[in-house]
C-alpha positions as CSV (number, residue, x, y, z in Angstrom):
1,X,-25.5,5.9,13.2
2,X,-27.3,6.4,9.9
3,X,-26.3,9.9,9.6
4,X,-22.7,9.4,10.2
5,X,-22.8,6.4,7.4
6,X,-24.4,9.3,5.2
7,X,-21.6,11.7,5.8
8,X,-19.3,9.4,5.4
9,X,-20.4,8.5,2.2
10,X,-21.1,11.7,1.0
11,X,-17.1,12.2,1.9
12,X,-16.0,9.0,-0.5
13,X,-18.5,10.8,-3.0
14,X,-16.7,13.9,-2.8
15,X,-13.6,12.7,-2.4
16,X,-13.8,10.2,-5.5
17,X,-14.9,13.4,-7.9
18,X,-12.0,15.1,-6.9
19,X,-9.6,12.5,-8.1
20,X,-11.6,11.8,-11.4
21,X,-11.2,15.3,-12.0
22,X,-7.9,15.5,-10.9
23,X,-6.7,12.5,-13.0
24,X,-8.5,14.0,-15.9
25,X,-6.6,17.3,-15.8
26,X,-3.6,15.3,-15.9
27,X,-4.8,13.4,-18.9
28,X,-5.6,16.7,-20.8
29,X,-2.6,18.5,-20.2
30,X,-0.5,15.4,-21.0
31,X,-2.9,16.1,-24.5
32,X,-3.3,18.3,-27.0
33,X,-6.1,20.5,-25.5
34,X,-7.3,20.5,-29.4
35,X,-7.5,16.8,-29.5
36,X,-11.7,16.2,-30.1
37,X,-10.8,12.8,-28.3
38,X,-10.0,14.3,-25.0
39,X,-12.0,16.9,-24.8
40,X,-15.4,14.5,-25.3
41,X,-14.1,11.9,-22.7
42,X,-13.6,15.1,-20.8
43,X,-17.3,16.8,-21.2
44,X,-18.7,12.9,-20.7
45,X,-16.5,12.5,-17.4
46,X,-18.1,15.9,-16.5
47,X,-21.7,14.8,-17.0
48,X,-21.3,11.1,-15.2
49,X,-19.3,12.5,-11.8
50,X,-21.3,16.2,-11.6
């Protein structure tokens, strides 16, 4: 029981980072790569989720 609530979790873990990233591409390309803005709220997304 406690290893499948640990896989499962592990699962939502995964699967949450690949939506922040995925939702973050999006916001960049809607963006000016070149915008400084982006690109740190990008780097900082990086650190918090990876």
């Amino acid at each position: 029981m406690i290893k499948m609530v640990k896989v499962t979790r592990k699962q939502q873990y995964w699967s949450h980072i690949k939506l922040i990233s995925t939702q973050v591409a999006v916001r960049s390309s809607s963006t000016t790569g070149a915008d400084p803005k982006s690109r740190a709220e990008r780097h900082s997304a990086r650190i918090h989720w990876v």
